[in-house]
C-alpha positions in Angstrom: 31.9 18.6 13.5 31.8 14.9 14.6 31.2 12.1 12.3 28.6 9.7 13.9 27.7 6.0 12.4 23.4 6.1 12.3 23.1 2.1 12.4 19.1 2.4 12.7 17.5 3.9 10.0 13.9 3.4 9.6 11.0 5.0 7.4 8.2 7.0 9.2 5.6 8.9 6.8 5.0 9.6 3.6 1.9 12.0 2.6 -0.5 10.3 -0.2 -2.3 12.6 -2.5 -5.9 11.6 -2.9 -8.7 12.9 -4.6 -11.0 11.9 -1.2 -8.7 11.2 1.7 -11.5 9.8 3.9 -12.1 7.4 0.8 -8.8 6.6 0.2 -7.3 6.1 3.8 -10.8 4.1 4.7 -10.4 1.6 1.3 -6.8 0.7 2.7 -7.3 0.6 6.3 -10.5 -1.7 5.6 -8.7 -3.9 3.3 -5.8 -4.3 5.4 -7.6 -4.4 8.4 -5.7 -1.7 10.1 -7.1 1.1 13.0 -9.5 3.2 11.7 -7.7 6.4 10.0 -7.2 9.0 12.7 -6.6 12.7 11.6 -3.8 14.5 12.2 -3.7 18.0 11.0 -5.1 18.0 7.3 -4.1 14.8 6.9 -5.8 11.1 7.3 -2.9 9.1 9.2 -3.0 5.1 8.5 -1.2 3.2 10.9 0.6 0.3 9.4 2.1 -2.5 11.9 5.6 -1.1 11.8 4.5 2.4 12.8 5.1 3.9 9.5 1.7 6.3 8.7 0.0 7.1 5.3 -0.5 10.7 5.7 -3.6 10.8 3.2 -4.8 14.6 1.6 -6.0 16.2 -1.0 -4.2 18.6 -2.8 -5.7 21.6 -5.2 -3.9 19.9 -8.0 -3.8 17.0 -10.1 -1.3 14.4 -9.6 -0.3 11.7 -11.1 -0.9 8.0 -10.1 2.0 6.3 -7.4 3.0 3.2 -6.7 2.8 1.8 -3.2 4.3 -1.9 -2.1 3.3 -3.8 0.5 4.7 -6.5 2.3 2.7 -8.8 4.0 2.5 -12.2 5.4 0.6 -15.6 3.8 -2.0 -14.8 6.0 -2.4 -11.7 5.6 -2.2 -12.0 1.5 -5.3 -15.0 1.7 -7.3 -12.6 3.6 -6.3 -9.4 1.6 -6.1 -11.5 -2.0 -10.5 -12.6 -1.0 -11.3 -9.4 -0.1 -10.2 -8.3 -3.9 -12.0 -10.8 -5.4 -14.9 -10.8 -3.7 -15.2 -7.4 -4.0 -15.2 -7.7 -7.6 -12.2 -5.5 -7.7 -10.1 -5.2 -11.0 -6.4 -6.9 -10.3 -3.4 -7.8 -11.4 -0.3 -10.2 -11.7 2.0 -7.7 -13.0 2.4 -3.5 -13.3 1.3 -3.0 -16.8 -2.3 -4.7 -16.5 -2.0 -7.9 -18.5 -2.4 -10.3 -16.7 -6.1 -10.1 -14.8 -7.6 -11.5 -12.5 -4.3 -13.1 -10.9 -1.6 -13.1 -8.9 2.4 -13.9 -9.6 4.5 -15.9 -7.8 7.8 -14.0 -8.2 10.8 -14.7 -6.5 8.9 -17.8 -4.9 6.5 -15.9 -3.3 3.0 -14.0 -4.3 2.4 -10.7 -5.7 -0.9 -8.7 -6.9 -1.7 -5.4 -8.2 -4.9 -3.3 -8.1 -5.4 0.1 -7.6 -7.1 2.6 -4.9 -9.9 4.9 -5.0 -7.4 7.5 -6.7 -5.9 5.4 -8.9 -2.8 5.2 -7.0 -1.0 1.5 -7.7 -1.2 -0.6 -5.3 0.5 -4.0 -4.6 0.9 -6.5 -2.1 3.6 -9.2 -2.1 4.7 -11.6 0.1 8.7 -12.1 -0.6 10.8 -8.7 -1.4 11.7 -8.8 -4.8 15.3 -9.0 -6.1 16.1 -11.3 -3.3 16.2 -8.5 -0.6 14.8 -9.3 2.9 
């Protein structure tokens, strides 16, 4: 058996439990303003810029709330932070909810939190925490 290096490692999919997938994959594509969610299978599939899909659907259980991190550009948080708030839509600086109707500026950049149409948490920022780039 040979050993071989992989030097390009890169995420593809994940699948997203929702209680309404066309809901769901429709409140993030809008909000993001990515292609329309195209179905694959019994999944939703959201496209985001790098490739990588959200494979949304609904399984016959319940399951408990995720968190999902997004990193986006200045631009793109201005455009994504006014959609939040003029949508009236609940947010927040940090994970536990304490902070409303915010944003942080961690690691010198700018975070928010709100959540999707199945309660998943949701989060754009616009430097990787930690330090990591």
């Amino acid at each position: 058996m040979t050993n071989s290096l992989v030097t390009n490692i890169s995420f593809n999919h994940t699948i997203v439990a929702a209680k309404d997938k066309k809901e769901s994959a429709w409140f993030l594509a809008e909000l993001f303003d990515l292609p329309a969610p195209v179905e694959a299978g019994h999944f939703l599939a959201v496209k985001l810029d790098d490739g990588v899909t959200l494979d949304y659907a609904e399984p016959p259980i319940e399951f408990p709330p995720q968190h999902y991190a997004f990193l986006v550009g200045e631009d793109d948080f201005d455009r994504i932070y006014r959609k939040i708030v003029d949508r009236g839509q609940k947010h927040w600086a940090d994970p536990r909810q304490t902070e409303a109707d915010t944003f942080n500026t961690n690691d010198g950049g700018r975070g928010v939190y709100f959540l999707d149409p199945s309660g998943h948490y949701m989060e754009i920022i616009t430097r990787p925490y930690g330090g990591w780039s």
